[in-house]
C-alpha positions in Angstrom: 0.0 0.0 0.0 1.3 3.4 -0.7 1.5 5.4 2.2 0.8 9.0 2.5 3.1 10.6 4.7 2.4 13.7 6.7 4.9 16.0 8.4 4.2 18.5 11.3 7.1 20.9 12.1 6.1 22.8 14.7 7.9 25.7 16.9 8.0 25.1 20.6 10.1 27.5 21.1 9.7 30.1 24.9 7.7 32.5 23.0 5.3 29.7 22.3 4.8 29.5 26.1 1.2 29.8 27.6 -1.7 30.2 25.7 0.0 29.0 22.1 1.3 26.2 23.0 -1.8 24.6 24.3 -3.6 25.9 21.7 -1.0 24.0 19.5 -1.5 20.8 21.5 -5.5 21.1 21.2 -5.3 21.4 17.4 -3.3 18.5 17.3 -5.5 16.7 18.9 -8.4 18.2 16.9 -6.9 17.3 13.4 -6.2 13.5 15.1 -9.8 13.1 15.9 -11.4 14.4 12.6 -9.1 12.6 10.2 -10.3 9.6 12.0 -13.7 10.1 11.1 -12.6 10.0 7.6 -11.9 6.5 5.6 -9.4 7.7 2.7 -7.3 9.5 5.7 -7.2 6.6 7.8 -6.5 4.7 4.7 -3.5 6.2 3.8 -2.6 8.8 6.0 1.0 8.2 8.2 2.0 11.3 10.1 4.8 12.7 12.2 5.4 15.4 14.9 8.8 17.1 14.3 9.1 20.1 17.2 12.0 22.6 17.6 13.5 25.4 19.9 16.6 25.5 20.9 16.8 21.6 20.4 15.1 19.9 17.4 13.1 16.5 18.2 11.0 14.1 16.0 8.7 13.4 18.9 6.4 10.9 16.8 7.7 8.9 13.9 6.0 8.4 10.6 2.9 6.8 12.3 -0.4 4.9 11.1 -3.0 7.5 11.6 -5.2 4.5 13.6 -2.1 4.2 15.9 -0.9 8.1 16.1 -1.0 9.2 19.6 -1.1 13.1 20.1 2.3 14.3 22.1 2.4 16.5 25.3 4.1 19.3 23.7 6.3 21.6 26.1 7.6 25.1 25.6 10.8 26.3 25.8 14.6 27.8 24.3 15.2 29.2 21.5 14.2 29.1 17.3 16.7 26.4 15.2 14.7 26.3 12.3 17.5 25.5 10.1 18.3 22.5 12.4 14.6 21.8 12.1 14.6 21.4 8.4 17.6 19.7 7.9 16.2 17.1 10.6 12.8 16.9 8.8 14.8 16.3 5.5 16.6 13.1 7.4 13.3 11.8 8.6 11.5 11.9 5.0 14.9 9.9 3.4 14.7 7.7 6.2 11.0 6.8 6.2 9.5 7.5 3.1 9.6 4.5 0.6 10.7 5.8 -2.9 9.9 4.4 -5.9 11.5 1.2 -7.9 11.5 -0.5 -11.1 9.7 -3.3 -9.6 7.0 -1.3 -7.4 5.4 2.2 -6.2 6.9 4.6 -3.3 4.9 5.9 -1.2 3.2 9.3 -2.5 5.1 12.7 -2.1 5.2 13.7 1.4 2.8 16.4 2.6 4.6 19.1 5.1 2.7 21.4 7.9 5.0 24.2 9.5 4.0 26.2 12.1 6.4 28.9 13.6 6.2 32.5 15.6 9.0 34.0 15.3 12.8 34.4 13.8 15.5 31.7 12.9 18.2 31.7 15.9 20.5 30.2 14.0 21.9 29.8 10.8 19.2 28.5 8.1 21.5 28.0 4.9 22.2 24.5 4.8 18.3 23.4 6.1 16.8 25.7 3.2 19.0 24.0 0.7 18.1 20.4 2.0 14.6 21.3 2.3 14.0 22.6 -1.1 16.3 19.8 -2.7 13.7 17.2 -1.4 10.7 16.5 -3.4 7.9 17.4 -1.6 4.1 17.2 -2.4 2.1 20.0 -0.9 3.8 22.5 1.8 2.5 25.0 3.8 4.3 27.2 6.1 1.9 29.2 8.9 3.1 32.5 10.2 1.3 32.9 13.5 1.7 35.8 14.9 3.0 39.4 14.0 6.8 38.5 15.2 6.7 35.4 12.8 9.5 35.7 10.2 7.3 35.4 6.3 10.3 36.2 4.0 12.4 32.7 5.6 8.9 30.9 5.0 8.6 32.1 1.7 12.1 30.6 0.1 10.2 27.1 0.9 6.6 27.2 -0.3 4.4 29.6 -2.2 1.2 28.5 0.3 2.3 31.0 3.2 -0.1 31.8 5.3 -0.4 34.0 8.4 -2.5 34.2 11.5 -2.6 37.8 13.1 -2.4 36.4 16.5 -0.6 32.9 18.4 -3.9 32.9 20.2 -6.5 29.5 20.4 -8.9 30.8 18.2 -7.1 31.6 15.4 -4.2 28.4 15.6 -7.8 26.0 15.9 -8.5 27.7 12.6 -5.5 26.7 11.3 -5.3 22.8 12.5 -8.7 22.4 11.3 -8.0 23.8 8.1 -5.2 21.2 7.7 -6.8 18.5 8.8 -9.4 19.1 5.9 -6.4 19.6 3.7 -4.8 16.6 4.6 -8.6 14.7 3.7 -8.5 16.2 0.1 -5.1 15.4 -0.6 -6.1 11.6 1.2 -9.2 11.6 -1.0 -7.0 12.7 -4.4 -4.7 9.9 -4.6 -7.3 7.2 -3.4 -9.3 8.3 -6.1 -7.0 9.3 -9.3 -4.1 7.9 -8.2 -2.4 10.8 -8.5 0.3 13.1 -6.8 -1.3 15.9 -4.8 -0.5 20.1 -5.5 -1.6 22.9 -4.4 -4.8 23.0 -5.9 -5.7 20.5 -3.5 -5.6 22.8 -0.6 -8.9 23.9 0.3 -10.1 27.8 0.6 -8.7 28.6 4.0 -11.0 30.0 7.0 -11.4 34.1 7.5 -8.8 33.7 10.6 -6.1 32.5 8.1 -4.4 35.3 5.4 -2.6 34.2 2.3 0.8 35.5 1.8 1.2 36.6 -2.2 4.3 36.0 -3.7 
């Protein structure tokens, strides 16, 4: 079976303290229990928790959606988002089956990051891993008005921004992944195909698109 993998890199960094980061940990949870409800997600669906402050972490490996157990997610440190991509890069080589003459790979992976705030260390070598990957759909969420867009934007045109790190508007953004993750289930159980960005559905009013 061809597996869809599906990769959260998410900032637990201090300034994710409080109110965020349980938001955060709620909207996990949220997505978990509606992509359960649906049969082409628990079909094909595999996802992973990558977090990252001043350490990076996978905290859940590439997991069966019926067997994915939402993590306790602490805050904490500082931003190494150029650790954190580089580290999301060895996960996908390591767990994602490519394809071979004799059979399928799994289908391209789909990638979730979440951040609010600035790189605090050097990103170089992570951007040029990540985009050297092939990815299927990415989307990179700038929550908050401290987020950095421009680093987000050398690694996906679907940026989008939430005006405030607060429950409301990061629920927003969980559920509108979770329904993106659905489509992109529903595409390749039904055409067989590789999912884009035209995939993605309209986001919610709490969630801006960042133009290119």
């Amino acid at each position: 079976m061809r597996r869809l993998p599906v990769y959260l890199l998410l900032d637990v960094s201090g300034s994710m303290s409080g109110e965020p980061i349980e938001a955060v940990k709620n909207g996990v949870q949220m997505m978990h229990s509606a992509l359960r409800k649906d049969p082409y997600a628990l079909e094909s669906a595999y996802i992973s928790v990558i977090t990252f402050e001043s350490n990076v972490q996978q905290v859940i490996p590439l997991t069966e959606l019926s067997q994915f157990q939402p993590p306790n997610l602490h805050a904490g440190g500082g931003t190494s988002f150029g650790a954190a991509l580089q580290k999301l890069v060895d996960c996908a080589e390591q767990e994602v089956s490519k394809s071979t003459k004799e059979q399928k790979g799994d289908w391209k992976p789909l990638v979730f990051i979440m951040t609010d705030g600035s790189p605090t260390d050097n990103v170089e070598q992570g951007v040029a891993a990540f985009n050297n990957y092939k990815w299927g759909v990415v989307v990179a969420c700038a929550a908050g008005q401290h987020a950095d867009k421009t680093i987000l934007q050398r690694l996906t045109e679907n940026v989008v921004t939430l005006d405030t790190a607060d429950s409301a508007t990061i629920s927003a953004f969980f559920k509108w992944v979770s329904s993106s993750i659905s489509a992109s289930s529903k595409k390749v159980d039904e055409a067989g195909g590789e999912t884009g960005s035209s995939e993605l559905p309209p986001p919610p009013p709490e969630i801006s698109l960042v133009k290119p």
